[in-house]
Structures are given as structure tokens and as C-alpha cells.
N, C-alpha and C positions, 0 to 999 in steps of 0.2 A: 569448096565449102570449108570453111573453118572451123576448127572444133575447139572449142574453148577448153582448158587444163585447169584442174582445179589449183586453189594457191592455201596454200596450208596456214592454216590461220596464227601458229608459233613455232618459233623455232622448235618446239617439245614434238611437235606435230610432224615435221617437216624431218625430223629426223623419225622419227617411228616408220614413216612411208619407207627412207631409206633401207633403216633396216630390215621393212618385207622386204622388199624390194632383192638385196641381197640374200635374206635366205629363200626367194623364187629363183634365181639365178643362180645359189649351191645344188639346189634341187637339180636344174637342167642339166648342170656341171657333172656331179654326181652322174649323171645318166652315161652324160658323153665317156666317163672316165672309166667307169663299167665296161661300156662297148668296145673299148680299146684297149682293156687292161685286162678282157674275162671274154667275149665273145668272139674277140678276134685269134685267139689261142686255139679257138674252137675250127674257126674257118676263114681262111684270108681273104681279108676286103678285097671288094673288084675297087675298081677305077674310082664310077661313080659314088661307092660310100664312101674311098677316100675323099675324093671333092668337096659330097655332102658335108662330111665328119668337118673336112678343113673350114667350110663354110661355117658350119652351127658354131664351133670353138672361137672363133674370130667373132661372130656376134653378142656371143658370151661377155666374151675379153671388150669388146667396144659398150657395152651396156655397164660391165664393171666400171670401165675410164668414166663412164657418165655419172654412175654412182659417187666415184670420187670427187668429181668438178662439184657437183648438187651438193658434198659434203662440207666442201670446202666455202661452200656460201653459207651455210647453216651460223645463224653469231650464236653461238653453244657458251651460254655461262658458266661458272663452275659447276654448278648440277648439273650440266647435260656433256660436260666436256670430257668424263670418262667415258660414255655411253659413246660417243663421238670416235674417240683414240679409239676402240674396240669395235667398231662399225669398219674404222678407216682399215685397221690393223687384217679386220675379219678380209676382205675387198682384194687387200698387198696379197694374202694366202692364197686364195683363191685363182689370183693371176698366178702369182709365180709357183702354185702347188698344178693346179689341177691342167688350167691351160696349157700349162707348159706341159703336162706331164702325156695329152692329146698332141701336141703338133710335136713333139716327138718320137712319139708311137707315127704317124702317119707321114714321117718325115725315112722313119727306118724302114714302115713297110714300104716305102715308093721306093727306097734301093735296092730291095730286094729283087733279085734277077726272077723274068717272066719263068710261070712253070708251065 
């Protein structure tokens, strides 16, 4: 069954979606970065929430790349071309702040020797 997507009727449009869209995806981010940088101090992730954790961060990070591509099509004329730079700008932070700052944490907890 096919589902039809809707087509945003201007570029003014087309970029607004993006921008929810990114701060839905700070939101999740924000969660992921909590639970790794304030819950896990508390009590060390087993196996499975690293897995999970690894899994949702990479979803994150693959919905941001799509953000980008989707931005990159936007024809943004000079009024919408700052909104655009700081869409694009907010997207680059968020990978290289938050993401990274998750498969980090979960890269150093899986070194950590069994207790």
C-alpha cells in the first residue's frame, strides 16, 4: 500500500516543515544525551541499553543527513536564505555536538572491564 507524502506548496513551506522537523529531532537528541551524560553516572548500562542507545543515536544522526539533503533542495531566495544557513547550521551542531557526544559515552562504556 502506498502512502502518498504531502508536497509543500513553497519553498517558505518546505523549509518551515524542516525546521519542525529538526527541532523534533533536538528534542529526541536532548533525551538520548540526558541518559548518557546524567543517568548513566547513576547506574551502568547493561548490554541491551547500550545496543538500544547505539541504535536510537544513529537513527537520530540518519533523519538529520535527510534533513540536510531535503534542505539542500529547498531554491531559498534571499529571504529565506538566512533561515536556510541556520536550519543547515542548527542540523551540522547537532551531529557533531550531541551525536557524537552519545556514541562516545557508549563507545567508553563498552570498554569498560565486566564488574
Amino acid at each position: 500500500k502506498s502512502v502518498a507524502k504531502p508536497v509543500a506548496k513553497s519553498p517558505e513551506e518546505a523549509l518551515q516543515w524542516q525546521e519542525i522537523e529538526v527541532e523534533r529531532l533536538k528534542v529526541l537528541l536532548d533525551g538520548l544525551v540526558a541518559t548518557v551524560t546524567e543517568e548513566w553516572k547513576e547506574k551502568a548500562p547493561t548490554e541491551e541499553e547500550l545496543g538500544k542507545m547505539e541504535w536510537d543515536s544513529k537513527g537520530v544522526d540518519e533523519l538529520l543527513t535527510q534533513v540536510l539533503l531535503k534542505l539542500d533542495n529547498i531554491e531559498a531566495g534571499a529571504d529565506l536564505r538566512e533561515r536556510r544557513r541556520a536550519c543547515l547550521r542548527k542540523v551540522e551542531g547537532l551531529q557533531e555536538g550531541g551525536v557524537v557526544c552519545v556514541r562516545e559515552v557508549i563507545k567508553i562504556e563498552r570498554a569498560k572491564p565486566a564488574s
